[in-house]
Every structure is written in structure tokens, then in C-alpha cells.
MARZAPA-414997 format. One record per atom (N, C-alpha, C, O): residue in one letter; y, z, x. Coordinates in steps of 0.001 Angstrom, whole numbers, padded with zeros to 6 digits, always signed. Layout:
residues N
aYZX...
END
This chain:
residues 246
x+073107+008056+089817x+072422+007330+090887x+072192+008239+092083x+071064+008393+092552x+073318+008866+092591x+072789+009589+093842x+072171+010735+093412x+071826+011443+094358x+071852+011263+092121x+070904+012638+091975x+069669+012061+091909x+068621+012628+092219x+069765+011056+091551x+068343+009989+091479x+067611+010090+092657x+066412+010359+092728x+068405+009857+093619x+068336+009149+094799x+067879+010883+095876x+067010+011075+096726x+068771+011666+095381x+068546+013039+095704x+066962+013978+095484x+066278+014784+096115x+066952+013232+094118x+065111+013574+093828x+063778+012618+094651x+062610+012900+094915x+064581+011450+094868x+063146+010650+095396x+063641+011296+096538x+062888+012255+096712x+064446+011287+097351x+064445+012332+098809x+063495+013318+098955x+062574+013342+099772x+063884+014444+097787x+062911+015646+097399x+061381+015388+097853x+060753+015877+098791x+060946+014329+096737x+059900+014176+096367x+059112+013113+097551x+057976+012708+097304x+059785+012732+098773x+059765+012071+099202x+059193+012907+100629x+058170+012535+101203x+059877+013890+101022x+059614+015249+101841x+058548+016062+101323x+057773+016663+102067x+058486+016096+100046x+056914+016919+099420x+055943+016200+100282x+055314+016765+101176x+055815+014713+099941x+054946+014047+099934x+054876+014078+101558x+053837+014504+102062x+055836+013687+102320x+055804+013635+103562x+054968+014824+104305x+054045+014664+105103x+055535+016092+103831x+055004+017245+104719x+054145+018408+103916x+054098+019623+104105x+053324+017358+102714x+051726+018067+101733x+051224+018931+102959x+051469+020125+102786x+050735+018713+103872x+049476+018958+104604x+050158+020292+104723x+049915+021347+104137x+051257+019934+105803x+051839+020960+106037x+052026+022274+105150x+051904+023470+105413x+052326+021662+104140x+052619+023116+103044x+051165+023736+102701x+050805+024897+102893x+050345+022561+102089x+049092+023364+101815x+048673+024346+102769x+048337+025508+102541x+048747+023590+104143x+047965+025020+105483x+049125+025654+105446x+048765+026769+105821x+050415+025741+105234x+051158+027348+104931x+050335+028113+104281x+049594+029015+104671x+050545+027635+103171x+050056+028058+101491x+048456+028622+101843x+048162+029724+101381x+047516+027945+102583x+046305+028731+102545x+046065+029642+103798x+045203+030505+103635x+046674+029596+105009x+046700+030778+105709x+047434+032060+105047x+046909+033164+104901x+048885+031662+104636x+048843+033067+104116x+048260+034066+102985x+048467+035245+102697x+047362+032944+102436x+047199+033557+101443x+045572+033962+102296x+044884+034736+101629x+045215+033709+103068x+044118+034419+103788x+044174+034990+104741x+043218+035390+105404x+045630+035158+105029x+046250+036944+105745x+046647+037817+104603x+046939+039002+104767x+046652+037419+103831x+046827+038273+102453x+045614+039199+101849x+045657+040369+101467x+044214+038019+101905x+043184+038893+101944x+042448+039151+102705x+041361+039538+102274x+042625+039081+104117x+042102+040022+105329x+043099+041526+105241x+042556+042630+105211x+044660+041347+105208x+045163+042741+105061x+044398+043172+103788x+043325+043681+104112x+044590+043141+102410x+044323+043300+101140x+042501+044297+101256x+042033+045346+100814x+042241+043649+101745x+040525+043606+101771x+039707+044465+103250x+038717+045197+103295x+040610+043988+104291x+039715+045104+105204x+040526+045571+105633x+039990+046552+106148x+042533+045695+106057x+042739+046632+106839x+043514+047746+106032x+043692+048934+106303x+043861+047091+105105x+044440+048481+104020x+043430+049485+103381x+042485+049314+102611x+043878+050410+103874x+042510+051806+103549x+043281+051986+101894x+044493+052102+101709x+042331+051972+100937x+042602+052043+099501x+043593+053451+098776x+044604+053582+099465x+043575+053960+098204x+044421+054847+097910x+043697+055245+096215x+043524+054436+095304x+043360+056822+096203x+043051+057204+095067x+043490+057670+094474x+044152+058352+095256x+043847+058058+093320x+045063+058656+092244x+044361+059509+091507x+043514+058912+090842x+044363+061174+091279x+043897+061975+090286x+044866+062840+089910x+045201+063456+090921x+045655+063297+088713x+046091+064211+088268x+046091+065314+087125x+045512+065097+086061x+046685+066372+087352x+046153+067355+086451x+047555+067668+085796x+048530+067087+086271x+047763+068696+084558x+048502+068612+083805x+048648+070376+083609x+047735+071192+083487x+050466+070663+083636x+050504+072064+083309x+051185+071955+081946x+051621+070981+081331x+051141+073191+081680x+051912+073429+080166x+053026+074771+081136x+052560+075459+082045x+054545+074864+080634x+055403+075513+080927x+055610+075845+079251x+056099+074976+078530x+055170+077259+078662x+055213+078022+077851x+055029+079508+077527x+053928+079956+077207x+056442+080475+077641x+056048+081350+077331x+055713+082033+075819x+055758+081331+074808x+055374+083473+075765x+054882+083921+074113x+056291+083804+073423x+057349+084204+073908x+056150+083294+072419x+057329+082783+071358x+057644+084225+070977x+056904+085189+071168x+059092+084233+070297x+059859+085432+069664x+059748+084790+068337x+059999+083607+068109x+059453+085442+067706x+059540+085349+066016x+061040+084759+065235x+061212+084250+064127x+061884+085043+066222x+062768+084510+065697x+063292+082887+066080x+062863+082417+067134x+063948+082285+065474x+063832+080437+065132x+065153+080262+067110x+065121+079824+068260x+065817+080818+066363x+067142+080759+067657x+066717+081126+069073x+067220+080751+070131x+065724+081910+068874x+065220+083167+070420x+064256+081784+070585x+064125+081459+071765x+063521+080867+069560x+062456+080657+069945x+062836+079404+070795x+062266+079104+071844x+064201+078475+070038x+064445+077235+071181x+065358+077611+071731x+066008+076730+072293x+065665+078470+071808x+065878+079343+073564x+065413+079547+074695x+065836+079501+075850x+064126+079869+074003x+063199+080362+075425x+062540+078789+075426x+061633+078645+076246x+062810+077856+074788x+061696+076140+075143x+062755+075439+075803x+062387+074706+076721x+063825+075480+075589x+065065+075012+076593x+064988+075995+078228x+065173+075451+079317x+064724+077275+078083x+064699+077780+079536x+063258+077106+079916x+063250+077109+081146x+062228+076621+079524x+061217+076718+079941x+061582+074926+080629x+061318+074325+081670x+062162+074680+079608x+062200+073008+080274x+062982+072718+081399x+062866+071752+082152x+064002+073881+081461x+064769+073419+082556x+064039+074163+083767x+064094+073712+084911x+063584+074938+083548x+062709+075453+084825x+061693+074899+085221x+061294+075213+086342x+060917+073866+084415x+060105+072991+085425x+061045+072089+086691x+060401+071478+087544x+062351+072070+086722x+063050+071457+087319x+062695+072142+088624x+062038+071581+089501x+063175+073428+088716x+062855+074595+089860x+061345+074159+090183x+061087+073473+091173x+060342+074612+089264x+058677+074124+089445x+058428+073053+090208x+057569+073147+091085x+059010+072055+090043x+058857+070664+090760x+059637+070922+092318x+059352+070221+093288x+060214+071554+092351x+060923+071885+094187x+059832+072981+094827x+059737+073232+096028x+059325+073360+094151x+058091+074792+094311x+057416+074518+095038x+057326+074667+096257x+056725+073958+094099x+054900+073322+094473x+055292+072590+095777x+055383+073672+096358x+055522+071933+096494x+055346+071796+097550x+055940+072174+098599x+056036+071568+099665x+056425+073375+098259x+056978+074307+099517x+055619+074639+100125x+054586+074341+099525x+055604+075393+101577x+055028+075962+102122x+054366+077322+101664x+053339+077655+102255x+054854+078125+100680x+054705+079261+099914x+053294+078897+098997x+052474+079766+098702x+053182+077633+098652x+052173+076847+097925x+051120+076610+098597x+049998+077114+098646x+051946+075280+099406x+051295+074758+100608x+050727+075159+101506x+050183+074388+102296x+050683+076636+101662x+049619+077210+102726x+048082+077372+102362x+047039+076947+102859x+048445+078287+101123x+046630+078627+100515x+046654+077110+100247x+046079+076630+101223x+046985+076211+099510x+046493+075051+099059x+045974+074130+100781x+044910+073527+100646x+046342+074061+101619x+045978+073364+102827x+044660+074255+103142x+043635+073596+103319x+044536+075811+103246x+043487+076494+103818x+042734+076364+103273x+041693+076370+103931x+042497+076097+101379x+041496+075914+100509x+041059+074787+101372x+040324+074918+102351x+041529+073747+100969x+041457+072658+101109x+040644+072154+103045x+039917+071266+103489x+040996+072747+103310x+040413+072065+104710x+039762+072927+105357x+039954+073128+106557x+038296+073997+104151x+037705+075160+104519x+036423+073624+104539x+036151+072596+103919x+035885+074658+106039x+034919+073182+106025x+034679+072107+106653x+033625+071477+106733x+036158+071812+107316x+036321+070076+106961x+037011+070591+108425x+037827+071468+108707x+036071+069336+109399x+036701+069176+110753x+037874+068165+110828x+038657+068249+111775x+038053+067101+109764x+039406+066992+109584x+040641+067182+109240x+041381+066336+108738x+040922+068381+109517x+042034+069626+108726x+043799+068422+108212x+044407+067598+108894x+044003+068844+106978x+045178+068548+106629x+046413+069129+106367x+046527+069818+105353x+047876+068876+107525x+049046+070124+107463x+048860+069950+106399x+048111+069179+105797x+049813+070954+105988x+050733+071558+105269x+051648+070507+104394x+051831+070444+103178x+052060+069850+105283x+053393+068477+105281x+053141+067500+104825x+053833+066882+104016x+051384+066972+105567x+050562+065628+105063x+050239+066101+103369x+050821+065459+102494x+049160+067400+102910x+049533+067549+101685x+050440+067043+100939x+050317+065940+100408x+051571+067881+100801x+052875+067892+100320x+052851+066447+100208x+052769+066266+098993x+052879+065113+100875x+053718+063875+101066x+052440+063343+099995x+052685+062264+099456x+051172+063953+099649x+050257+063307+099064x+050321+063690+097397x+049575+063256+096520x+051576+064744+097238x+051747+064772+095789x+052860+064562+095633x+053737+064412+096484x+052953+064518+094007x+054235+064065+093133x+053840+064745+091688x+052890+064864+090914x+055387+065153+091875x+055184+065707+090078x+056240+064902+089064x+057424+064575+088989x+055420+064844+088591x+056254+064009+087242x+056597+064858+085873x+056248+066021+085669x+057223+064170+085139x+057381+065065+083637x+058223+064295+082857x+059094+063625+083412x+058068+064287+081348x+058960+063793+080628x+059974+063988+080140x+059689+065092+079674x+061426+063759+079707x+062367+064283+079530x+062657+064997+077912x+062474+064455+076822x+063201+066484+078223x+062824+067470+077334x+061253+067848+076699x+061116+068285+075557x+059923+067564+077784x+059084+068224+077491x+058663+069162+078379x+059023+069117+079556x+057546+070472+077725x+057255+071313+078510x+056099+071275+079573x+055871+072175+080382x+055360+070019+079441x+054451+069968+080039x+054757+068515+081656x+055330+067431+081769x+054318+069024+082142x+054838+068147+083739x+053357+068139+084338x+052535+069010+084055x+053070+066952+085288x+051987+066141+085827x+052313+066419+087233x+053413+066328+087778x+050721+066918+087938x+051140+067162+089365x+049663+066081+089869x+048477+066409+089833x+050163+064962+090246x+049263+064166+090976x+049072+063801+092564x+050052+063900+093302x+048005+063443+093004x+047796+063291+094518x+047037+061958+094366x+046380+061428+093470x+047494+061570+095919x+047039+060264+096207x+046119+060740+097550x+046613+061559+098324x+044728+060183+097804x+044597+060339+099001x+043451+058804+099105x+043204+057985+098220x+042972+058863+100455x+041842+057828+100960x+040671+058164+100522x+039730+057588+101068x+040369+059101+099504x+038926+059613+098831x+039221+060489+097358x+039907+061404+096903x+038119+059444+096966x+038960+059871+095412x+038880+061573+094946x+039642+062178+094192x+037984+061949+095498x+037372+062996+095397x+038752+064391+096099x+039309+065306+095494x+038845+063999+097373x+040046+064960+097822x+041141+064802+097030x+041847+065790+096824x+041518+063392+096379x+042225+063469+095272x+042124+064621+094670x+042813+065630+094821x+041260+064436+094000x+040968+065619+092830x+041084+067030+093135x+041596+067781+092306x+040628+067490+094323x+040965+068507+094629x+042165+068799+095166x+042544+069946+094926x+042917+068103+095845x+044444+068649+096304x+045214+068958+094658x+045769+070022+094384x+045096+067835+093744x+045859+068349+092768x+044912+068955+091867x+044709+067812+091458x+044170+069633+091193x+043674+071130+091043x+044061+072371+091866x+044375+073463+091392x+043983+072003+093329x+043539+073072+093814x+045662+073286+093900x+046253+074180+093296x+046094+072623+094448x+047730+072791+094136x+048484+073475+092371x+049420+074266+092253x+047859+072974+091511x+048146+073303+090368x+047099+074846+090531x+047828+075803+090790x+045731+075203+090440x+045278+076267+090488x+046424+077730+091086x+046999+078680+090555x+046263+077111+092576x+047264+077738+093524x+049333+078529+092685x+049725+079696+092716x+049981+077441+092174x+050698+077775+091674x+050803+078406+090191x+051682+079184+089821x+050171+078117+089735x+049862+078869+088896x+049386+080230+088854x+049514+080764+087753x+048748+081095+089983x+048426+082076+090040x+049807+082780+091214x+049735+083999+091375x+050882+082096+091911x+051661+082814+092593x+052848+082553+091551x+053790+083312+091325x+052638+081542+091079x+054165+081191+089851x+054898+082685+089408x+056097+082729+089682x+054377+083802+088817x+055061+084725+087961x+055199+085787+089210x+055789+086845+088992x+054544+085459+090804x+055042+086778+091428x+056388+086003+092120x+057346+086728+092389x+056479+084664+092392x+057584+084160+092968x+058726+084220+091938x+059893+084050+092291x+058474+084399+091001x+059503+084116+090216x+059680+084888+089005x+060046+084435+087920x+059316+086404+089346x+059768+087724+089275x+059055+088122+087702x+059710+088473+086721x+057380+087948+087761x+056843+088008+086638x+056939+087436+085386x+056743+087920+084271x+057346+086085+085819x+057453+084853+084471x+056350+084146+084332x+056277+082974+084701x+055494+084718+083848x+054112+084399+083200x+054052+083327+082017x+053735+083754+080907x+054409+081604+082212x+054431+081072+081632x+053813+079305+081972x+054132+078268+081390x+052980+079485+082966x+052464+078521+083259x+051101+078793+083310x+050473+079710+083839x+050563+077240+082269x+048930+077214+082157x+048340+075807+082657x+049060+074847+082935x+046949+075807+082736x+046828+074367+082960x+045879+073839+081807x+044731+074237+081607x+046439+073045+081211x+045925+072682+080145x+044824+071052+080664x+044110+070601+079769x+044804+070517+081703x+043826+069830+081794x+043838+069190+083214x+044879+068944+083822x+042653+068955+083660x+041939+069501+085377x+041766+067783+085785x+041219+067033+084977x+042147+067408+086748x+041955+066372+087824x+040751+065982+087801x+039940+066886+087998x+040054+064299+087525x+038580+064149+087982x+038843+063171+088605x+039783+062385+088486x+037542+063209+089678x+037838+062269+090778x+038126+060423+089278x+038241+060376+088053x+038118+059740+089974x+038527+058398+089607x+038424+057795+090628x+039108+058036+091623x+037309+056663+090530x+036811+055827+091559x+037650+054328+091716x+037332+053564+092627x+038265+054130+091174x+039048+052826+090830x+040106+053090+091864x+040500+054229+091613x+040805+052600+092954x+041617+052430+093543x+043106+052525+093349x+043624+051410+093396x+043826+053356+093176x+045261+052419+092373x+045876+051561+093504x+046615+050634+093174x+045570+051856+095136x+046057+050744+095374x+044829+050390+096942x+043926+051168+097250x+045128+049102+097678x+046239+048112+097250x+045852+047290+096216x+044645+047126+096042x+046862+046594+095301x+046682+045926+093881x+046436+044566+094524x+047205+043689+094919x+045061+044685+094495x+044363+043356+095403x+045070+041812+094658x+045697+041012+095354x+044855+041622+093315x+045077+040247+093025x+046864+040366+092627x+047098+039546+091739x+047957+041029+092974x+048974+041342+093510x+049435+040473+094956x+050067+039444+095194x+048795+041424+095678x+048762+041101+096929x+048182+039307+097351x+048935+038483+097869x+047003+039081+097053x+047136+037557+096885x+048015+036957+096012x+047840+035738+096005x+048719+037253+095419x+049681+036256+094206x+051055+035873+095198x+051797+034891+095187x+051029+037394+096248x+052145+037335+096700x+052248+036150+098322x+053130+035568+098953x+051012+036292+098373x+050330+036091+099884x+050336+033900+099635x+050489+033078+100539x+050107+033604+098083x+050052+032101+098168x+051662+031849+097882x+052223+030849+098329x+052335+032817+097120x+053923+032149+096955x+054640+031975+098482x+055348+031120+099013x+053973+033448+098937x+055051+033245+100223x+054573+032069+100967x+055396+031273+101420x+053209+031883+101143x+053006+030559+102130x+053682+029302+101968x+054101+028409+102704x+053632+029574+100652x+054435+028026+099489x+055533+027922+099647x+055931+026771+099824x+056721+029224+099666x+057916+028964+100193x+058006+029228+101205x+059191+029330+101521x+057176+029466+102174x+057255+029555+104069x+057445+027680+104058x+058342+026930+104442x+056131+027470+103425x+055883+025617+103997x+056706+024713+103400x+056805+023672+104049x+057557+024761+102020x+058690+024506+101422x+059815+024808+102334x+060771+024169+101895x+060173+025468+103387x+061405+025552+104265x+061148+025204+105439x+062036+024830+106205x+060174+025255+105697x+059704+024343+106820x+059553+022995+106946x+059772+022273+107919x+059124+022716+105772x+059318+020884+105600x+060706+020189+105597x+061046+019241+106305x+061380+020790+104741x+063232+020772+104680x+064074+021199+105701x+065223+020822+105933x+063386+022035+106300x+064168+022203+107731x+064041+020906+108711x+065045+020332+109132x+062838+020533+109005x+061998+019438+109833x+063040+018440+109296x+063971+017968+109950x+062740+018184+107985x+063352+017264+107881x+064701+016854+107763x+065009+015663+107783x+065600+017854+107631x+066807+017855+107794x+067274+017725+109404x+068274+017067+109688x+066333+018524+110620x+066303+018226+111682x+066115+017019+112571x+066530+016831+113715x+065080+015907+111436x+064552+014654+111842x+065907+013987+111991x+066668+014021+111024x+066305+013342+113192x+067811+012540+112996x+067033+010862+113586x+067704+009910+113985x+065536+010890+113488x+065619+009441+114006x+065364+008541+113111x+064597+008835+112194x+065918+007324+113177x+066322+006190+111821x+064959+005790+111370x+063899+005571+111955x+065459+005765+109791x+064391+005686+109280x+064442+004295+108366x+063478+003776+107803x+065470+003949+108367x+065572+002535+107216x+067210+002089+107538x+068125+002605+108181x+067128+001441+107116x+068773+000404+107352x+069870+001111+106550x+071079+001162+106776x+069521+001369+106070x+070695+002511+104932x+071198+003474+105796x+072402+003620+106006x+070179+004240+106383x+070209+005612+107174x+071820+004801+108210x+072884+005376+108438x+071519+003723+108521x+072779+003301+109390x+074027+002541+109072x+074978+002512+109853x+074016+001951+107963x+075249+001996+106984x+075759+002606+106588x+076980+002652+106736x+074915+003598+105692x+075123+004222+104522x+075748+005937+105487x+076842+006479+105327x+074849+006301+106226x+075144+007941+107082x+076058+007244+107935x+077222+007356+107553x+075835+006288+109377x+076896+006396+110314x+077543+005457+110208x+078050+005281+111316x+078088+004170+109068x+078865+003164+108757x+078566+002443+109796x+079595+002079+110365x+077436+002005+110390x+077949+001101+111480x+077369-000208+109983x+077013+000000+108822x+077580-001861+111039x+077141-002971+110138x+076030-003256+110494x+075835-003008+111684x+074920-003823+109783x+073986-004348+109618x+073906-006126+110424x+074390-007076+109808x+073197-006338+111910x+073474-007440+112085x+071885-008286+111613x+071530-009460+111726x+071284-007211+111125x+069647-007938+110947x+068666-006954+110946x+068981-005772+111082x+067365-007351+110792x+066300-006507+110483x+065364-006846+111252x+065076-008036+111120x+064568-006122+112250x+063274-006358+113160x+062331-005749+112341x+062320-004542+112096x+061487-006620+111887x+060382-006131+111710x+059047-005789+112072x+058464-006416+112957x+058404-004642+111329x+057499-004527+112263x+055854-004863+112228x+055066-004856+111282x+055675-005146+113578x+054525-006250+113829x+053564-005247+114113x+053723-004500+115078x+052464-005152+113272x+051170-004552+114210x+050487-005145+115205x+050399-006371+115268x+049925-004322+116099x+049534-004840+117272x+048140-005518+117278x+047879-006113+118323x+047419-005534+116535x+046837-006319+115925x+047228-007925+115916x+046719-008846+116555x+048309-007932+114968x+049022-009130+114769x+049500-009827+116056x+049228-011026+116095x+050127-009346+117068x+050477-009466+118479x+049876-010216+119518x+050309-011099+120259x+048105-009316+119328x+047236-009579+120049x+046649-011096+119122x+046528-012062+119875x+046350-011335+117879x+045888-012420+117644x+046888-013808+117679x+046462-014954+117825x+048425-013393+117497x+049145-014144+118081x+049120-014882+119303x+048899-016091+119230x+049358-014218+120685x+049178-014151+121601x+048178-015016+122367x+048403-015656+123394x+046724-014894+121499x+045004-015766+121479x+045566-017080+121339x+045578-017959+122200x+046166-017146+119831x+046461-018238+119372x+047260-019191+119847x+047071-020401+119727x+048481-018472+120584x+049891-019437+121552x+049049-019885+122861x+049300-021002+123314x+047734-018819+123713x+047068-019184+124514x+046379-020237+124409x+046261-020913+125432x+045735-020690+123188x+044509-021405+123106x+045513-022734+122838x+045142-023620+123608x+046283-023041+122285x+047270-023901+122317x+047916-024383+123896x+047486-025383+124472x+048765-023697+124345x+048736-023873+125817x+047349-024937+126627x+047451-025853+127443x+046636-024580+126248x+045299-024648+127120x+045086-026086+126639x+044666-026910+127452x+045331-026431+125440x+044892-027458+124968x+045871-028857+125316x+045622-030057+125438x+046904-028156+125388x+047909-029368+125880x+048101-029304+127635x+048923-029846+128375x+047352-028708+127810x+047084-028935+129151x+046170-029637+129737x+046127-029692+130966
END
């Protein structure tokens, strides 16, 4: 009985404070796509791909020898590439031209290298606001290390690039219908705690129970209630009576 009684409550506060939730529920989800749509500047994703392989030894033991040194040294490779040693020619390439010049630092924060575990080949990708500079920070970063790779690291001639960055016009972010999915839940549980708050806050009586049942007092009777309507044609009616026995 009282979980019963616990659900028509529930369902009782839905109903009470609909409006309310829906205009949660549809403002945020249309601050969701004003950010989503005009103030988030998009983000482009292009990456290129090295191979870490040097010339094999004929022999079987020498040979996964030298593919175990090669794998663990992309580890080193991945702390490399975005040092400053990199990062210089790659920024000067890069912002020959261009009255909006990019450090050194901003680069750097616009790549990431990835790789799979125990392979020789590792992914150097960039994100930028044009798909196109995409493409060129990671080329021109992979180009770049690849041609200082064997003097930094004492003539180890074992990095190639086996396949080149193209721009990609598709956005990876922001993940627009994401971002609205997230933008109607939250309104839904913004206006869901707001109704339950209200109403847990509401302390003025609402039915005869509310004063038995919550503050034990007794029940001496029930006033009911009269619309004013009813009042006013009352009122006509006790008048026109009056009048008549007068």
C-alpha cells in the first residue's frame, strides 16, 4: 500500500510539474545546439603512418632481435617528435607564409602518436580547425623526423613512411548528435530535480491526510471549496429573496 501510494505521489509530481520539465528539457537541449552548431569551432583529424624497420640479418635470432629493439624504440620515437629538435623546422615549414604563425608548443599539443602493442609501425596524427593544416602538420612532422631521426640518434636509419596524411573534410569533432543526446537528458534530469525539490519544498496543505496522516493533528471537518462563481449567484439569489419578503 504505501509503495502504491509512493508511485501515485511520483506520478502525481510528473504530472504536476510536465510544463516545467518539458521547458527544462527543450532549452537545454537548444543550448546544446547553439554551443554544438555555432560556438564550437570543429576539429579536423588527419594522420600519417611510419614503419620502424631496420635491414634484417640473415640470421632467425639477430633477426627478432633487431624487431624487438625496433619496437621498443618507437617508445623513445613517441617522446621525440614533439620535442623542440622536431618542432622547430616543423613550426617554420609550417607557418612559411601564413600571417597566423603557430609556436612550437601549440603544434606539439595538436599531435598524438599512437601505436599498437608489439608492432613496428606507430601513427602520428594532428588535430587542427582546418582540415587541410591537419594534413600538413602531420606529414610535415613525420617528413621532418624522419630525415633528423638517424642523426639524433647516432645513424639509426630505420624509419620510413609508409603512408601520407589527406586532408579529411568530415569533422571528428564536436560529435554533434552526441552533444544533443546529452543536451535533452541533462534538461530532463535538470527538470526531474527541480520538480522534486519544489515539491518536497511545497509544505502548504494539500488534502486532509497531509494533516492526520504527516502532523497527527484530528480531523474536526471539511470546508469545501466554493467557486466564486457559485458565491456570486448565491448571494443574487439570498438577495432577490430578501427583497421579496420585504
Amino acid at each position: 500500500m504505501e509503495q502504491s501510494i509512493n508511485i501515485e505521489q511520483i506520478f502525481g509530481t510528473l504530472r504536476k510539474h510536465g510544463r516545467l520539465i518539458a521547458l527544462s528539457t527543450v532549452v537545454c537541449t537548444l543550448l546544446a545546439i547553439i554551443f554544438t552548431f555555432f560556438l564550437i569551432t570543429p576539429q579536423y583529424s588527419a594522420s600519417t603512418e611510419l614503419l620502424v624497420n631496420r635491414k634484417q640479418s640473415s640470421d632467425a635470432n639477430v633477426q627478432w632481435n633487431q624487431v624487438q629493439t625496433d619496437v621498443q624504440m618507437i617508445n623513445t620515437y613517441k617522446d621525440l617528435i614533439t620535442k623542440p629538435i622536431i618542432m622547430d623546422s616543423v613550426a617554420a615549414k609550417i607557418n612559411t607564409g601564413k600571417s597566423d604563425k603557430l609556436s612550437n608548443d601549440q603544434i606539439a599539443s595538436k599531435i598524438s602518436i599512437t601505436n599498437n602493442q608489439n608492432s613496428q609501425v606507430f601513427s602520428v596524427t594532428a588535430k587542427a580547425d582546418n582540415a587541410y593544416t591537419a594534413a600538413d602538420i602531420a606529414n610535415m612532422t613525420a617528413t621532418t623526423f624522419q630525415k633528423k631521426a638517424p642523426k639524433i640518434m647516432s645513424g639509426t636509419d630505420n624509419v620510413s613512411i609508409i603512408s601520407k596524411a589527406k586532408p579529411d573534410l568530415t569533422p571528428v569533432s564536436p560529435r554533434k548528435k552526441m552533444n544533443i543526446l546529452i543536451g535533452i537528458i541533462f534538461g530532463l534530469i535538470l527538470g526531474l530535480i527541480v520538480a522534486f525539490v519544489r515539491e518536497v519544498m511545497d509544505k502548504t496543505v494539500k488534502d486532509e491526510s497531509f494533516l492526520t496522516e504527516e502532523l497527527g493533528l484530528t480531523s474536526l471537518g471539511v470546508v469545501n471549496n466554493i467557486a466564486p462563481k457559485d458565491l456570486i449567484k448565491k448571494a443574487i439569489m439570498k438577495t432577490t429573496n430578501l427583497s421579496r419578503r420585504g
